[in-house]
N, CA and C atoms of all chains as a GROMACS GRO file, in nm:
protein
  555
    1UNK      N    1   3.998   0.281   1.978
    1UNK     CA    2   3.855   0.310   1.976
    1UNK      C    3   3.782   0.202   2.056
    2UNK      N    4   3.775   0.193   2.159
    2UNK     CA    5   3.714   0.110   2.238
    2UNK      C    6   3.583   0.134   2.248
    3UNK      N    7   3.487   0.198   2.164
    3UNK     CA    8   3.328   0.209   2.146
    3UNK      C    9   3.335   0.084   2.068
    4UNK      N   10   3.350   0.023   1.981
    4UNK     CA   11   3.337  -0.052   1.851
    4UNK      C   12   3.349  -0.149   1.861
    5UNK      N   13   3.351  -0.209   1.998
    5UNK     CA   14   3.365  -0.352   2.026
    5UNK      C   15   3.228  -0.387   2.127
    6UNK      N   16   3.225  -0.507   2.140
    6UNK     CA   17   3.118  -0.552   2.226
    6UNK      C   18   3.157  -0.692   2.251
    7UNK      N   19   3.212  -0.714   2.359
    7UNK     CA   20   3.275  -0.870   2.411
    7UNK      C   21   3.243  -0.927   2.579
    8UNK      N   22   3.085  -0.913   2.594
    8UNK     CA   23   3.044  -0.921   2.712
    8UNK      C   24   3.090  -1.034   2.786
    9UNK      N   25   3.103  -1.123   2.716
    9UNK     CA   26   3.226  -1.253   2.808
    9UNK      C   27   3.330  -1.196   2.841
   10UNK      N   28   3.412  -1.116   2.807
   10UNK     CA   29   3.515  -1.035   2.862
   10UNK      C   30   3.520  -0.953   2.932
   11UNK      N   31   3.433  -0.889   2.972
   11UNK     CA   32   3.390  -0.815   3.060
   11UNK      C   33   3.357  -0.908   3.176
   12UNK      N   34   3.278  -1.005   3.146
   12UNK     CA   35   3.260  -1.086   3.276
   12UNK      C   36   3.344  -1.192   3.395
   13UNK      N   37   3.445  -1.184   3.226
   13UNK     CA   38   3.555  -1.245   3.287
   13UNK      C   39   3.651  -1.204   3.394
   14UNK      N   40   3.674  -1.075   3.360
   14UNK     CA   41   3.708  -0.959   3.390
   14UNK      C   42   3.686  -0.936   3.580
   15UNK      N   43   3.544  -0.944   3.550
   15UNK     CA   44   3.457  -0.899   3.685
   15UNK      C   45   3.486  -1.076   3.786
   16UNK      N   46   3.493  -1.177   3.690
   16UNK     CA   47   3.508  -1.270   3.788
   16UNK      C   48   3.672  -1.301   3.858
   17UNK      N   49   3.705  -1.268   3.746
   17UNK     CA   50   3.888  -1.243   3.826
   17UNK      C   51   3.929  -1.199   3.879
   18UNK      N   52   3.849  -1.050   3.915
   18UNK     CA   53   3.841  -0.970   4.060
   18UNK      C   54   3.783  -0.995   4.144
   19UNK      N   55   3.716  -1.121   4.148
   19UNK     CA   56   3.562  -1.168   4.266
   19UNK      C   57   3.515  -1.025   4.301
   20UNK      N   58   3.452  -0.991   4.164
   20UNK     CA   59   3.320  -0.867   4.172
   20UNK      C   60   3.176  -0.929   4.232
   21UNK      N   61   3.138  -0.906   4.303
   21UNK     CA   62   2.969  -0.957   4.358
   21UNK      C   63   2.911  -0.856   4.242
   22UNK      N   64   2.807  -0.913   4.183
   22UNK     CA   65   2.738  -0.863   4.067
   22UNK      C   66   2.627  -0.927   4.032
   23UNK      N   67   2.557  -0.829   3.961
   23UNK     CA   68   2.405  -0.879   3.951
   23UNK      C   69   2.393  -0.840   3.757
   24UNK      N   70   2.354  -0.918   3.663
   24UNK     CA   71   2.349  -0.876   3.535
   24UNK      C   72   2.182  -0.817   3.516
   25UNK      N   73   2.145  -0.713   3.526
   25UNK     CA   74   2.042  -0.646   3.462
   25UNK      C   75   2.042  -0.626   3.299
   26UNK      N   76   1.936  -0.562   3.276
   26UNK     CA   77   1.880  -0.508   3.134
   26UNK      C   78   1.894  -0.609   3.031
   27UNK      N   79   1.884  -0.521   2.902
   27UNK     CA   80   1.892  -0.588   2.787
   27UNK      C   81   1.933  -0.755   2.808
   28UNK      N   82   2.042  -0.772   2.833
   28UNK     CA   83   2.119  -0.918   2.803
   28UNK      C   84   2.070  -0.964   2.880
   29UNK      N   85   2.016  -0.968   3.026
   29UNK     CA   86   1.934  -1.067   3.149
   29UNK      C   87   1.772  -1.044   3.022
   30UNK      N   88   1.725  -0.982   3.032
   30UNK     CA   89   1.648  -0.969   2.952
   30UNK      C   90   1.622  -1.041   2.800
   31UNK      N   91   1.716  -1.071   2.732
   31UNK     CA   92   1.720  -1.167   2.628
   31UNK      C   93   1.729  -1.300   2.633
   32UNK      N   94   1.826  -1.331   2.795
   32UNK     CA   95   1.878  -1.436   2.808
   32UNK      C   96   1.723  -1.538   2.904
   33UNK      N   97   1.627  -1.453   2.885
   33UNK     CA   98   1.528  -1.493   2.968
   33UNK      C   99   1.408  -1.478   2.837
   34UNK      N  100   1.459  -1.486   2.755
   34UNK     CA  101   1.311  -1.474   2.615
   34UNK      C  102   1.336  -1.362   2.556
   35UNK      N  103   1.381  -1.229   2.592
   35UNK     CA  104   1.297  -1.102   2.499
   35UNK      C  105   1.393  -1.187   2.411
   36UNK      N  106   1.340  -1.087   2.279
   36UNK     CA  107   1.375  -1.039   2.156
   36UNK      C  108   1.470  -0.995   2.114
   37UNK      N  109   1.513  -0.902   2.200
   37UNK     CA  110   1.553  -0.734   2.193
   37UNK      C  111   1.711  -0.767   2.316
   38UNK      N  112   1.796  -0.682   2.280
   38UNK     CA  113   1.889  -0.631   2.363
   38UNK      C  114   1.985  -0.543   2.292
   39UNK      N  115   2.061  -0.471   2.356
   39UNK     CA  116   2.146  -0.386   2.324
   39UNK      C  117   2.333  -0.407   2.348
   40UNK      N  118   2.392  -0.355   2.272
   40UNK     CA  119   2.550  -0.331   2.288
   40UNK      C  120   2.617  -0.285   2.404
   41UNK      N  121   2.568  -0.382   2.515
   41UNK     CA  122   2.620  -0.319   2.633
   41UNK      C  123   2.583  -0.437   2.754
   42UNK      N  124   2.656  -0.431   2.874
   42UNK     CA  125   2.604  -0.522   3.010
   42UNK      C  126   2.612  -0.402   3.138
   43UNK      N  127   2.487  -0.456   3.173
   43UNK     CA  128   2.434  -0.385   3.298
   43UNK      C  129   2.451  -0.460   3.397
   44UNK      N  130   2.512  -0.403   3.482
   44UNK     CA  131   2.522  -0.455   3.627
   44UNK      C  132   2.470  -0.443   3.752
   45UNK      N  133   2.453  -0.456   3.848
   45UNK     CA  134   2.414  -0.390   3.979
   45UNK      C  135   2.520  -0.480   4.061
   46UNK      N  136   2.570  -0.417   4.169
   46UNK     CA  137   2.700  -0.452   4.199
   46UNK      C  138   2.623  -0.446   4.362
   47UNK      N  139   2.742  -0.531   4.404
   47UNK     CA  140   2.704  -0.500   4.581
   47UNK      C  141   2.800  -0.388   4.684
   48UNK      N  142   2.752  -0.325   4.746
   48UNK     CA  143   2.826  -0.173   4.783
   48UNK      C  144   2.864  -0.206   4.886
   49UNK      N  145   2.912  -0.296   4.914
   49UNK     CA  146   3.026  -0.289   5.073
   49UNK      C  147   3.142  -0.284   4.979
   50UNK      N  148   3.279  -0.247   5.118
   50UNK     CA  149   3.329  -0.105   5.036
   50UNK      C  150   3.490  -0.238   4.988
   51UNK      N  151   3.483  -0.367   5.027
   51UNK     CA  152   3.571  -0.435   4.938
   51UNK      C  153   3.515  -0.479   4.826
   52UNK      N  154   3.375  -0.511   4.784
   52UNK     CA  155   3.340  -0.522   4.666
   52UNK      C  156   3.366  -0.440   4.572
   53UNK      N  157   3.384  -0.254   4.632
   53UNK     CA  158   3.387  -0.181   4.546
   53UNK      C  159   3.541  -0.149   4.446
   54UNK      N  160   3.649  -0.205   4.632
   54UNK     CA  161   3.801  -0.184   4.580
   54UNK      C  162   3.795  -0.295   4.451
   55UNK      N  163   3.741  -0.425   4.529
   55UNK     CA  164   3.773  -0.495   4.354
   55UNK      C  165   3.697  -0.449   4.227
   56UNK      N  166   3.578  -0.400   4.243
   56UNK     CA  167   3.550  -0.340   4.107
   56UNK      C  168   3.610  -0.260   4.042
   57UNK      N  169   3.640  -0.096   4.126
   57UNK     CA  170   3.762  -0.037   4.060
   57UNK      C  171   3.876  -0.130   3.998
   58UNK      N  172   3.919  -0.219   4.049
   58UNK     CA  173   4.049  -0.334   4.058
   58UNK      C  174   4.008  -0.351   3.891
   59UNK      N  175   3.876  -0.400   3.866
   59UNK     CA  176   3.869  -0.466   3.767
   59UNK      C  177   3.826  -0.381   3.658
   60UNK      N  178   3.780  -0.248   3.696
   60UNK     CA  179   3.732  -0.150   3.553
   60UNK      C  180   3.852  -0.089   3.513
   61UNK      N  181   3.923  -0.068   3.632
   61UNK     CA  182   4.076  -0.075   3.577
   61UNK      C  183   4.159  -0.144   3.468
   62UNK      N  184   4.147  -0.311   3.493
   62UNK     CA  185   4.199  -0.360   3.424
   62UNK      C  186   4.137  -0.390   3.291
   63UNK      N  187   4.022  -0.348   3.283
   63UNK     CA  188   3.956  -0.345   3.137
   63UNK      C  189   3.962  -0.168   3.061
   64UNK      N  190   4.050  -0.108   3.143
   64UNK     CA  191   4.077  -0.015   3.057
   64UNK      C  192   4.004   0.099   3.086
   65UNK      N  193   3.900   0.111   3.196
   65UNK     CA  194   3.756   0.203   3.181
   65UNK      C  195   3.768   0.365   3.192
   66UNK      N  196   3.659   0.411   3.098
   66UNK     CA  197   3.684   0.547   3.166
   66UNK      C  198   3.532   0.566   3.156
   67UNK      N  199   3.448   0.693   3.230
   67UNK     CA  200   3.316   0.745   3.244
   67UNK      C  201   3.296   0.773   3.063
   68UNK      N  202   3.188   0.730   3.050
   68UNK     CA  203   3.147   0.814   2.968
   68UNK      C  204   3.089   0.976   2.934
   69UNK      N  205   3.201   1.067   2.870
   69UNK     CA  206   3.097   1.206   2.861
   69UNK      C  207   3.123   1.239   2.724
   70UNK      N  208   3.022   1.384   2.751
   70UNK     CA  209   3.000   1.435   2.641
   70UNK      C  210   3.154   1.478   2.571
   71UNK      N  211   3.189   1.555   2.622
   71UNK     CA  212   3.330   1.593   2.562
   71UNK      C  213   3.451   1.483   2.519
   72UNK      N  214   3.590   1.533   2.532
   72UNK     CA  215   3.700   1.426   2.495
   72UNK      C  216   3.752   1.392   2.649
   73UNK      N  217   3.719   1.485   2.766
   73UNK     CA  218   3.762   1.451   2.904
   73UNK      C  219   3.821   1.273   2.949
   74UNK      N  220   3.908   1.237   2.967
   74UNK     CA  221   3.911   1.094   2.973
   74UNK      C  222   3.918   1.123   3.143
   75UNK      N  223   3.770   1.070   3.208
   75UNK     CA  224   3.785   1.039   3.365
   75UNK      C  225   3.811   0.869   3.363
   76UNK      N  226   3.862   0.872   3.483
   76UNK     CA  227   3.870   0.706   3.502
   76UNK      C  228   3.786   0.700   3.625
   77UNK      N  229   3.766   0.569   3.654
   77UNK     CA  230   3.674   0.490   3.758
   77UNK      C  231   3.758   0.456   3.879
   78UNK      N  232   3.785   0.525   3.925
   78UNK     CA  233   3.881   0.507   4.052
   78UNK      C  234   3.855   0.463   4.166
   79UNK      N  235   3.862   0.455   4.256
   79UNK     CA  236   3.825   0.383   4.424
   79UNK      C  237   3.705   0.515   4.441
   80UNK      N  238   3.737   0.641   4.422
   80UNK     CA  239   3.668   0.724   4.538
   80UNK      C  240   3.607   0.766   4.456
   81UNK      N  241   3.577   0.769   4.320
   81UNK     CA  242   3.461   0.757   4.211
   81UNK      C  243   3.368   0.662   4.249
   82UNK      N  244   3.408   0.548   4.239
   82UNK     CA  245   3.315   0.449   4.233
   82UNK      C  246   3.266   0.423   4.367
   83UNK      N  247   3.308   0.458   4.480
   83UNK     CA  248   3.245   0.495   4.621
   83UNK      C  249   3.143   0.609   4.641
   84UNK      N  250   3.153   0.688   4.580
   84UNK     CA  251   3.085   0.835   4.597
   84UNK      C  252   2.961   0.845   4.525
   85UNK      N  253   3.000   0.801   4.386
   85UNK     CA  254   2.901   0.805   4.292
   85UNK      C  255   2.752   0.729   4.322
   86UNK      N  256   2.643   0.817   4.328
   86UNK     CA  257   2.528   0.725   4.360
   86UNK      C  258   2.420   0.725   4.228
   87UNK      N  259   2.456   0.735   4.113
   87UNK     CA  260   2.394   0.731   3.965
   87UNK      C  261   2.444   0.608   3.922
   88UNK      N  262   2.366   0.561   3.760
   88UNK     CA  263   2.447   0.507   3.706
   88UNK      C  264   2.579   0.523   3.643
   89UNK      N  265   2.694   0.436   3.662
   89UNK     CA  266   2.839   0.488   3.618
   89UNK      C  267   2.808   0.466   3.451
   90UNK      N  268   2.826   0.468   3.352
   90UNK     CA  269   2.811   0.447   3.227
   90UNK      C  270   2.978   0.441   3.182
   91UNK      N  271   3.006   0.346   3.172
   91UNK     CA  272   3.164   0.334   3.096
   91UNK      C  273   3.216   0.280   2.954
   92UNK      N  274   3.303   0.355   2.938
   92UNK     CA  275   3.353   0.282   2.811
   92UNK      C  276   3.488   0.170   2.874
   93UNK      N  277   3.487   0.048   2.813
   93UNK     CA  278   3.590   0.001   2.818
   93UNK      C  279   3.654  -0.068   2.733
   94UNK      N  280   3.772  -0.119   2.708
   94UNK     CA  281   3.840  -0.215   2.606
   94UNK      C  282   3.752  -0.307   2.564
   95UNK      N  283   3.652  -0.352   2.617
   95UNK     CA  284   3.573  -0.515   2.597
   95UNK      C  285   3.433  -0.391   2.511
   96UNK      N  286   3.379  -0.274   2.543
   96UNK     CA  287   3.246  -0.249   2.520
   96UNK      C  288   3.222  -0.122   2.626
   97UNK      N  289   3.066  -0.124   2.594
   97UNK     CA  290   3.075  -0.095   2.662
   97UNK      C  291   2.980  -0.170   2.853
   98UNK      N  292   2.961  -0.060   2.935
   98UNK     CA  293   2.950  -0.154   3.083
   98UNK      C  294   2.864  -0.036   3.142
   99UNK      N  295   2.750  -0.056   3.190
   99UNK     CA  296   2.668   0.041   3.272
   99UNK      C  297   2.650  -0.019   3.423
  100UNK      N  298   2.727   0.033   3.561
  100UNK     CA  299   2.776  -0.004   3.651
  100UNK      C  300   2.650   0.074   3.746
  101UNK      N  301   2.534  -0.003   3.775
  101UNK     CA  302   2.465   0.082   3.940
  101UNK      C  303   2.467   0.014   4.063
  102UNK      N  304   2.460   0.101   4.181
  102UNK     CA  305   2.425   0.035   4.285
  102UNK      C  306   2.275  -0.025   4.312
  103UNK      N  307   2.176   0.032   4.249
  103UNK     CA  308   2.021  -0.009   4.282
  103UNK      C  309   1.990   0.054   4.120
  104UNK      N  310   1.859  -0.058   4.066
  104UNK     CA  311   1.809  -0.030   3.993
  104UNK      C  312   1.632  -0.027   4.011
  105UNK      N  313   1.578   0.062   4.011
  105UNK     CA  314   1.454   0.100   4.033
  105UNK      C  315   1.436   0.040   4.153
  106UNK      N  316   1.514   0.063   4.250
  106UNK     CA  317   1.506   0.038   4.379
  106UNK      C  318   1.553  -0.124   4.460
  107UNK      N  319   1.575  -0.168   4.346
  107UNK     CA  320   1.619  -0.363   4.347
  107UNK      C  321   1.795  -0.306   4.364
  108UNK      N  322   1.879  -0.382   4.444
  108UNK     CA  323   1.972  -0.375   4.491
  108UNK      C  324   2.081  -0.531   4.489
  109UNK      N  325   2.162  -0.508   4.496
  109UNK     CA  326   2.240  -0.706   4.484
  109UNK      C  327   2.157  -0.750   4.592
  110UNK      N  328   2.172  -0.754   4.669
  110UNK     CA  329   2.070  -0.792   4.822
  110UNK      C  330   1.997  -0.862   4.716
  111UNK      N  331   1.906  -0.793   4.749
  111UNK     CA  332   1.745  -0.780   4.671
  111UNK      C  333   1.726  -0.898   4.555
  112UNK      N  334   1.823  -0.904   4.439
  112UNK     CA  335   1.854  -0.952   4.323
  112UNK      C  336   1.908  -1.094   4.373
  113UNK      N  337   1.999  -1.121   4.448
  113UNK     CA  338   2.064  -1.222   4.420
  113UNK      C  339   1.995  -1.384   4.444
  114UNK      N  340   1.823  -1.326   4.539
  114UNK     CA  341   1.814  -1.507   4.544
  114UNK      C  342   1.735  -1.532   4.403
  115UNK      N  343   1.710  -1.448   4.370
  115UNK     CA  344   1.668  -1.542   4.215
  115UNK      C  345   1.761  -1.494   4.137
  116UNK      N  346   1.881  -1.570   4.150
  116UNK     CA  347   1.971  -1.533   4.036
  116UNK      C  348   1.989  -1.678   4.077
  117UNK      N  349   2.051  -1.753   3.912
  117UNK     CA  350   2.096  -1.856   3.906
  117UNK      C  351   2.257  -1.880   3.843
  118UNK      N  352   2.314  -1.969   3.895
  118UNK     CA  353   2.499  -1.997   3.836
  118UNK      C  354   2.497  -2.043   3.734
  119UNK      N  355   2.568  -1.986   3.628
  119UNK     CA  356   2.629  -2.047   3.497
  119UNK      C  357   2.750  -2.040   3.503
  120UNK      N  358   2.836  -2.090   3.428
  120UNK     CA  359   2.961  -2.068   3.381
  120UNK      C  360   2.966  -1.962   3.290
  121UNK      N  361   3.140  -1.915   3.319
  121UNK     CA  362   3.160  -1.800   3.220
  121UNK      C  363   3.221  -1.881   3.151
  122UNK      N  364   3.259  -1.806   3.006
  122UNK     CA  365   3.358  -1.836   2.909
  122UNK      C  366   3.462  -1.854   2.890
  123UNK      N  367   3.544  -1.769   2.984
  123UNK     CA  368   3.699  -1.802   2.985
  123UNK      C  369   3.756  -1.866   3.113
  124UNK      N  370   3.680  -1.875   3.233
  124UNK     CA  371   3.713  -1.955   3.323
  124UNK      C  372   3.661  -2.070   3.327
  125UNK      N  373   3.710  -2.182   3.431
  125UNK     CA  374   3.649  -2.299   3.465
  125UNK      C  375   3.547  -2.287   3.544
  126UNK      N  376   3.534  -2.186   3.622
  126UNK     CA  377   3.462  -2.194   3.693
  126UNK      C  378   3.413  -2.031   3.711
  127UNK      N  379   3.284  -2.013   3.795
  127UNK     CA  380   3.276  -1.875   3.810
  127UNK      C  381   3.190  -1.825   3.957
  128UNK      N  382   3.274  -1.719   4.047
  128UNK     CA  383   3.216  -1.727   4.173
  128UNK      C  384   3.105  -1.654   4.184
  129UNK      N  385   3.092  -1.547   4.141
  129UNK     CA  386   2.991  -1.491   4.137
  129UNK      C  387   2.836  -1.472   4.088
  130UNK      N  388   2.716  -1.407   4.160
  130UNK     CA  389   2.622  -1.449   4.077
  130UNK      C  390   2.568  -1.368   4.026
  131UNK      N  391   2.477  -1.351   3.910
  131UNK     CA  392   2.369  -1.238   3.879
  131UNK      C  393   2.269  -1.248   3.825
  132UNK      N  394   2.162  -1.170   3.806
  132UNK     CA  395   2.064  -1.261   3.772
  132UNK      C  396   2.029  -1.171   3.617
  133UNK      N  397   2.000  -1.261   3.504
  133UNK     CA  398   2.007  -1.422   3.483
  133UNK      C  399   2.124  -1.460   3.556
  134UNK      N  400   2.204  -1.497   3.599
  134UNK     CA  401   2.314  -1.466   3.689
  134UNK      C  402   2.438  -1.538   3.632
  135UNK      N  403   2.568  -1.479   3.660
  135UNK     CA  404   2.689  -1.535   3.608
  135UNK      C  405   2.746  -1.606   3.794
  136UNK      N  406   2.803  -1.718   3.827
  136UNK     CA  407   2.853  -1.706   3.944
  136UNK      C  408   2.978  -1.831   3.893
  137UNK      N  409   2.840   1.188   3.501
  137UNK     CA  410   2.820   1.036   3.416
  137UNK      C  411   2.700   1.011   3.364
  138UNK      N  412   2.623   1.033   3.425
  138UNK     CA  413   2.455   0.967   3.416
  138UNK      C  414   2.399   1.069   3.295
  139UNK      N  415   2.482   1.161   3.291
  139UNK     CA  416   2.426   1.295   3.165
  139UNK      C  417   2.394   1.216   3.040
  140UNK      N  418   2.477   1.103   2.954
  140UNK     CA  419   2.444   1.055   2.863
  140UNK      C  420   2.292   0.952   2.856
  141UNK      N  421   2.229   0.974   2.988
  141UNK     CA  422   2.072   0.919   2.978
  141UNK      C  423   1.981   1.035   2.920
  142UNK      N  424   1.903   1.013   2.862
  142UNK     CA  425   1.792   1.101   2.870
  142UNK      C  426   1.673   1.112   2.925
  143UNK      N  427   1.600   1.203   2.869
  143UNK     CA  428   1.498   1.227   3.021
  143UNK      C  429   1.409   1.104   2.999
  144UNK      N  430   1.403   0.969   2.953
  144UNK     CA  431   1.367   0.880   2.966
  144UNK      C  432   1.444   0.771   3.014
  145UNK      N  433   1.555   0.737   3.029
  145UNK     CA  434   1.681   0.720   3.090
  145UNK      C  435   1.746   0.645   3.028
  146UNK      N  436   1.724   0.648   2.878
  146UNK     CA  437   1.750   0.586   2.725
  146UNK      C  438   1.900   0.611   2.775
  147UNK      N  439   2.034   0.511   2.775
  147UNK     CA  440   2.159   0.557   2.753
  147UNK      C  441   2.176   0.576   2.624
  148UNK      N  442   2.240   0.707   2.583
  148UNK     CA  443   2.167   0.749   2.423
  148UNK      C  444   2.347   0.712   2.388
  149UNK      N  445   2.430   0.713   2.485
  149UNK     CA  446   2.576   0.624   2.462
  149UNK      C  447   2.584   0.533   2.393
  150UNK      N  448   2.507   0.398   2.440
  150UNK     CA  449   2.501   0.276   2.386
  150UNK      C  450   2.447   0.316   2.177
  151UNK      N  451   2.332   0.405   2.167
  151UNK     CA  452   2.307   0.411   2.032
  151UNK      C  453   2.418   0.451   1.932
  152UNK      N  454   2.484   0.563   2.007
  152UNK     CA  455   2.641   0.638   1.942
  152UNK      C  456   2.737   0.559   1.915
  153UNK      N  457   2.737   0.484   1.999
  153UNK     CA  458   2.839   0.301   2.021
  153UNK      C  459   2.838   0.232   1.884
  154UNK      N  460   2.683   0.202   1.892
  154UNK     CA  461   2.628   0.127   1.798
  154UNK      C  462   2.680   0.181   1.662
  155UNK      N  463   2.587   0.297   1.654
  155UNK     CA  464   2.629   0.356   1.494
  155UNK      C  465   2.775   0.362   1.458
  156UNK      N  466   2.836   0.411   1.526
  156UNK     CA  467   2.983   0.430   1.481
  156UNK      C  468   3.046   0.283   1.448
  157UNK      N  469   2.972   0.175   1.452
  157UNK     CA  470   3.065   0.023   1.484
  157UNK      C  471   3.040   0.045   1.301
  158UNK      N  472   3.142  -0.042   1.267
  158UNK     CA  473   3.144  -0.108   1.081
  158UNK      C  474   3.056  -0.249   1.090
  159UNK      N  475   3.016  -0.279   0.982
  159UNK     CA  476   2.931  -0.368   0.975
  159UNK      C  477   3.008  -0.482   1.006
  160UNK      N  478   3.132  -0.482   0.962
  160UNK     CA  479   3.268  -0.610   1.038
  160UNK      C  480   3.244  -0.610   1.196
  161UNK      N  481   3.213  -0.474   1.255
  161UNK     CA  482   3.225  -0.505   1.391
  161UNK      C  483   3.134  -0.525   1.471
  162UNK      N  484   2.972  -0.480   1.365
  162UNK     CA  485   2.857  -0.507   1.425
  162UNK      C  486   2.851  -0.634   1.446
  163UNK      N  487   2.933  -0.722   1.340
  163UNK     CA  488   2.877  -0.827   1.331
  163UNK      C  489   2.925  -0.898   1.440
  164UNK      N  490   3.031  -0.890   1.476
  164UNK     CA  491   3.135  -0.978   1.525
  164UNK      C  492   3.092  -0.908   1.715
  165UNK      N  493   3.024  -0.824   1.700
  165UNK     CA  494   2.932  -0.782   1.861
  165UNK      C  495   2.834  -0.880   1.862
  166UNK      N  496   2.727  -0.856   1.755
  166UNK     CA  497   2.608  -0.961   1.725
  166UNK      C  498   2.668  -1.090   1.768
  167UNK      N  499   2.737  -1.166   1.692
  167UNK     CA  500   2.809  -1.314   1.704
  167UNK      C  501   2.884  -1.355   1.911
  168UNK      N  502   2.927  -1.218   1.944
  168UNK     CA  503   2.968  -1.223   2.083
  168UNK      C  504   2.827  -1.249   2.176
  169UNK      N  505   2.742  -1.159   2.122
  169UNK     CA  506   2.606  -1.143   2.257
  169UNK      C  507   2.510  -1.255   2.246
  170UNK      N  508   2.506  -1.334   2.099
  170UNK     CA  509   2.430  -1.460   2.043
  170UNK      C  510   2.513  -1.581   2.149
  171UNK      N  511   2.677  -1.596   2.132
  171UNK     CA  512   2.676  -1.652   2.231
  171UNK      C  513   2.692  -1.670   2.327
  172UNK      N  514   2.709  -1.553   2.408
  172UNK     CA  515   2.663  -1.550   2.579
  172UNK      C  516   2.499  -1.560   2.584
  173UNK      N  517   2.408  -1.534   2.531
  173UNK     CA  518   2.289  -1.551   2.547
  173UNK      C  519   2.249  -1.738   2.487
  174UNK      N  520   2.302  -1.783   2.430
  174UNK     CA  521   2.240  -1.908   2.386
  174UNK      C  522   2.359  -2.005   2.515
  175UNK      N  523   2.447  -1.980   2.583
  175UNK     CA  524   2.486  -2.017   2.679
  175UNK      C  525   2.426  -1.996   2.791
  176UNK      N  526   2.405  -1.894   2.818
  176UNK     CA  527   2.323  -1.876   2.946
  176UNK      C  528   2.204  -1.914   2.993
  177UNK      N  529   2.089  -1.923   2.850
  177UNK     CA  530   1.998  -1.972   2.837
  177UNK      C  531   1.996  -2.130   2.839
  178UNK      N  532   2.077  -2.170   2.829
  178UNK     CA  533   2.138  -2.366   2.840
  178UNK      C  534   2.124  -2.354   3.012
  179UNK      N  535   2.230  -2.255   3.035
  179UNK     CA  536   2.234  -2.294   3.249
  179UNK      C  537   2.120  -2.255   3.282
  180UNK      N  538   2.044  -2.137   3.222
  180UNK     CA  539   1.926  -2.110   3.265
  180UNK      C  540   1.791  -2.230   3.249
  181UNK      N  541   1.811  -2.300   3.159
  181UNK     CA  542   1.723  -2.385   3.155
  181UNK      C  543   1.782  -2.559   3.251
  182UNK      N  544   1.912  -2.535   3.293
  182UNK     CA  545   1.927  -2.639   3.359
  182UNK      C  546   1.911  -2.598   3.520
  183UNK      N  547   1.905  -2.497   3.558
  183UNK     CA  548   1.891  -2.450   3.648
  183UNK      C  549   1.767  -2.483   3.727
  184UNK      N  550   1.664  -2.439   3.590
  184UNK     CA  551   1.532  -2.453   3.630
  184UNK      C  552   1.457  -2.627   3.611
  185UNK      N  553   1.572  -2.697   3.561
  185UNK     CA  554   1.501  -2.820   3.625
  185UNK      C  555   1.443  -2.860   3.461
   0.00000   0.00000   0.00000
């Protein structure tokens, strides 16, 4: 049952062991900056040149991912999914779950990344990537 | 994919997520997102000086 968890350091870890270029939106950038409020999930905005994308597949892979739908259908997140697709991806994975876009209300990694600042992740020493509030 | 938004673009996924978790696992989500956010908020405030 991989709904029933929520381990957003693992997920990020995840994304940094594939050197995913990534941007953290919603809820959790959102908390981690004052709100109140957030939800059971990490939002991303990712950067769309097309080796960023092989390692993302690389890495929703290795967290197990599949689309979220209505039915029991298990799709996975494959290279030519995650190339094609121009919505948000909404996934379930081993760690939680992960809402994967290329642009959010028109803001893009481009766009996002100079005000994003570097923290460390949790399970590495170090972390390359950035997002904003930003993980790098 | 995007079907589980609604016409407000609520991912109504994440609420289904939620409910179905046991209070063992809410908690232990809660305890995960408390500390990536009280970490981040540390670099975020060293960041900014």
């Amino acid at each position: 049952m991989v709904d029933r968890v929520f381990d957003p350091d693992a997920m990020l870890d995840t994304l940094n062991a594939h050197r995913v270029d990534f941007v953290v939106i919603g809820g959790i950038a959102a908390a981690i900056l004052g709100a109140g409020w957030s939800t059971f999930d990490l939002d991303i905005v990712i950067a769309t040149h097309d080796d960023n994308l092989a390692r993302l597949a690389d890495a929703l892979n290795a967290m197990q991912s599949a689309y979220e739908t209505f039915d029991s259908r298990r799709i996975e997140p494959d290279l030519a999914r995650v190339r094609s697709l121009t919505g948000p991806q909404l996934l379930r994975t081993k760690h939680g779950r992960l809402d994967v876009l290329k642009e959010a209300g028109g803001e893009t990694y481009e766009s996002l990344s100079p005000m994003r600042f570097t923290a460390p992740v949790a399970r590495t020493s170090s972390c390359r990537r950035a997002s904003k509030p930003c993980f790098e | 994919m995007a079907a589980m938004l609604d016409e407000h673009g609520v991912d109504r996924g994440v609420e289904a997520a939620t409910a179905a978790m046991s209070a063992e696992q809410r908690q232990q989500a809660e305890e995960n997102l408390r500390r990536l956010i009280e970490r981040m908020r540390r670099s975020a405030r060293q960041a900014n000086g």
